[in-house]
Steps between C-alpha positions, in 0.01 A plus 500: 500500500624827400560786737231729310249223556576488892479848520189458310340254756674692831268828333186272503535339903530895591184626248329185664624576865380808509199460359440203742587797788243715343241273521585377844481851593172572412369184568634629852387781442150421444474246805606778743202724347258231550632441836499859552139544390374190648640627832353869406136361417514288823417766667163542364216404665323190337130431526358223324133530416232299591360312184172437638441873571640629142233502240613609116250572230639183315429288832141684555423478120557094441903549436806389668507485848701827631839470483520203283465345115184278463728215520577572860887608435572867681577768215807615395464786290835683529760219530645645154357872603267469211149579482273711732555483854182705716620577850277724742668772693363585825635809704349441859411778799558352828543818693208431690485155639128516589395558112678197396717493162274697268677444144526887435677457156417215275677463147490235261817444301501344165853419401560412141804274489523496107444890429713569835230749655322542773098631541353602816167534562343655835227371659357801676419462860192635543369296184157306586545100407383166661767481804405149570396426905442762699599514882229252592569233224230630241629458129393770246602810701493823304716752601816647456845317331704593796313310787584153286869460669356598826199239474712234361904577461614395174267234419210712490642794372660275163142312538319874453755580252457182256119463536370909488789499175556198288807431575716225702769642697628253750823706571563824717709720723423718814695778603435773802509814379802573731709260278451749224603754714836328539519407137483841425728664743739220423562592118500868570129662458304529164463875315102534475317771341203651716282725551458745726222311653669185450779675750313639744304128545832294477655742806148397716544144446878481540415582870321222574722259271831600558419386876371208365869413299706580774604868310535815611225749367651734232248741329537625152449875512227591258576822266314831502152428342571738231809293388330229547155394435226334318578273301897516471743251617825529617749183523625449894702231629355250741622303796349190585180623716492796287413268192286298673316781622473622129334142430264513765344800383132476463306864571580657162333541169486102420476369884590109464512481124797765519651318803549188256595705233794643819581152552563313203728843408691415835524179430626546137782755638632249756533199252691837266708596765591091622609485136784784515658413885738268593504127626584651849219701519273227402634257710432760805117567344465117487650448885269729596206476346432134412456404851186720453357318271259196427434298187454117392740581203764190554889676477582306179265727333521791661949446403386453198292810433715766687750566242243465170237761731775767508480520121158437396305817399218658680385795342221730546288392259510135670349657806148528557220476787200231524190639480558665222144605473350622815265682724541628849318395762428737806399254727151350459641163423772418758486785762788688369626628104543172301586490114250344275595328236313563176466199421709245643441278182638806271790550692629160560491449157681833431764398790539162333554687143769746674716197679431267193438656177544187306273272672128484422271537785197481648313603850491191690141397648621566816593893438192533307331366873713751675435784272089413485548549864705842476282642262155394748688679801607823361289523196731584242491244217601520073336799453736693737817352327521834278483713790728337724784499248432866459521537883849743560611276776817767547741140505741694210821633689523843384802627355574880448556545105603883332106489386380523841857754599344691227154510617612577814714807403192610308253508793758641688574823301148509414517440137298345275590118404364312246361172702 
């Protein structure tokens, strides 16, 4: 053998040794992440739910049982992070022991594996469906969304969920609203635009929950009213309560269908701003916030959804409240302001047509039972559809454009201005 050939074959044991090094190190590399992240997830609460107690519109409607094929074998519908995965996000108030766990923010997220996005959908609180049982064990209880989790914990709540919408969600996460605090303060703040009113709200709540996260109180000092007013917004930066506060907001032009409107941009700026930090700062957000919170998501799939969420696409136009068509309520039907909606059947199978435009669907018989039922209690039926859609429900954050800067200089110098 010639020396050129040796040299040859000494080139290809080092091409081939350090390629087998490479792959050895990120084969290492990829067992300490899933050690890391096993460890990491460990510290979320699991809750298994109770099968007997979870109802789905397939189970209800002569489908699979919940939770499983019609073979019997358990689903797996993300193994290969393909598909549609449905998960229900529940943000729960537990400030007050004596109320319960009242699920004050209820979202439904639709998470396209194939086009890489992310809908949301919020399921206002105040919305009137079939709750299930009420405190005494009586099924068919009418009244508000919210009172589900504290009737029932997650099985009713998913159970009110599936059979009021269609759908078969089987999967969810709690959090206390003080985890979001955390989250938030952890990655920095969020920059919000507001209002003036917005402002002056957010500073009243912060009171009451910057006690509640363990912050000190720091008020936002609102500009002179002739700087700032009406309709404009301004962009501040928020610390944890602060933005929480902002979310909570309810007594402004919109009341609750503004307040999910508040959330779901919150929500949309924190999964932003997770994108752009560090892995230290995430791994201090994770160590102190997943102790705070609950799901029956297994930690192989929440692992394996972590890094593919951070990319995915969520933008405004995949945002949206349920009902879309609606009529207040002041009271006559469950002692307090309720949201009708107009009809259930018509906006199920709008929600279904938002989450799943490429399916064909239609009302199941057990939403047309529910909304027969809606429509005999608050009298609003077909014929209303028209007007509720044309209802200004005020859920549109407003943003300040050089339109309205222009209208506004107008008025002010008393000018004419061509409207």
């Amino acid at each position: 053998m010639t020396n050129r050939r040796k040299q040859k074959r000494h080139r290809r044991k080092k091409i081939l040794f350090a390629v087998e090094i490479v792959v050895l190190l990120l084969l290492s590399l990829v067992l300490f992440v899933s050690i890391w992240a096993a460890h990491k997830f460990s510290l979320v609460n699991h809750q298994d739910l109770d099968k007997d107690r979870l109802f789905t519109a397939d189970g209800v409607n002569g489908g699979a049982a919940a939770g499983d094929k019609a073979d019997g074998q358990p689903q797996d519908t993300t193994s290969a992070l393909t598909g549609i995965d449905v998960i229900a996000l529940v943000g729960l108030d537990t400030r007050d022991e004596l109320d319960g766990r009242n699920s004050d923010t209820m979202i439904i997220a639709c998470i396209n594996h194939n086009e890489k996005s992310i809908k949301l959908v919020s399921l206002y609180r105040d919305t009137y469906l079939n709750v299930g049982d009420d405190y005494y064990g009586n099924s068919n209880y009418y009244t508000k969304a919210n009172a589900a989790y504290n009737l029932g914990g997650p099985e009713q709540f998913l159970s009110m969920v599936n059979l009021n919408l269609d759908l078969n969600i089987t999967e969810y996460v709690t959090v206390d609203f003080s985890a979001l605090c955390t989250t938030i303060e952890l990655l920095g703040g969020l920059d919000i635009d507001m209002t003036r009113e917005e402002l002056i709200h957010l500073n009243d709540y912060n009171v009451e929950t910057s006690e509640a996260c363990n912050m000190e109180y720091e008020e936002i000092e609102v500009p002179p009213a002739d700087e700032f007013d009406g309709a404009m917004t301004r962009t501040f930066h928020l610390n944890g309560s602060q933005a929480v506060s902002y979310a909570r907001i309810r007594y402004t032009a919109g009341n609750d269908f503004r307040r999910a409107s508040r959330q779901r941009l919150v929500l949309s700026k924190i999964m932003e701003k997770a994108k752009t930090v560090d892995l230290g700062t995430l791994d201090a957000v994770m160590n102190a916030v997943l102790p705070l919170v609950t799901t029956n998501l297994d930690n192989s799939k929440i692992v394996s959804m972590i890094q593919p969420l951070l990319t995915y696409s969520m933008p405004e136009e995949n945002q949206d409240g349920f009902p879309f068509a609606h009529m207040p309520d002041d009271g006559s039907i469950t002692g307090s302001d309720c949201v009708i909606p107009v009809t259930l059947e018509y906006n199920v199978t709008r929600l279904h047509q938002f989450l799943f435009p490429n399916e064909e669907y239609s009302p199941s018989s057990v939403v047309q039972e529910y909304s027969y039922q809606i429509v005999i209690d608050s009298g609003y039926g077909e014929e209303d559809i028209d007007t509720a859609l044309g209802m200004d429900d005020g859920a549109e954050i407003p943003k300040w454009t050089q339109e309205l800067q222009d209208q506004a200089d107008a008025e002010a110098s008393g000018s004419d201005y061509n409207y």
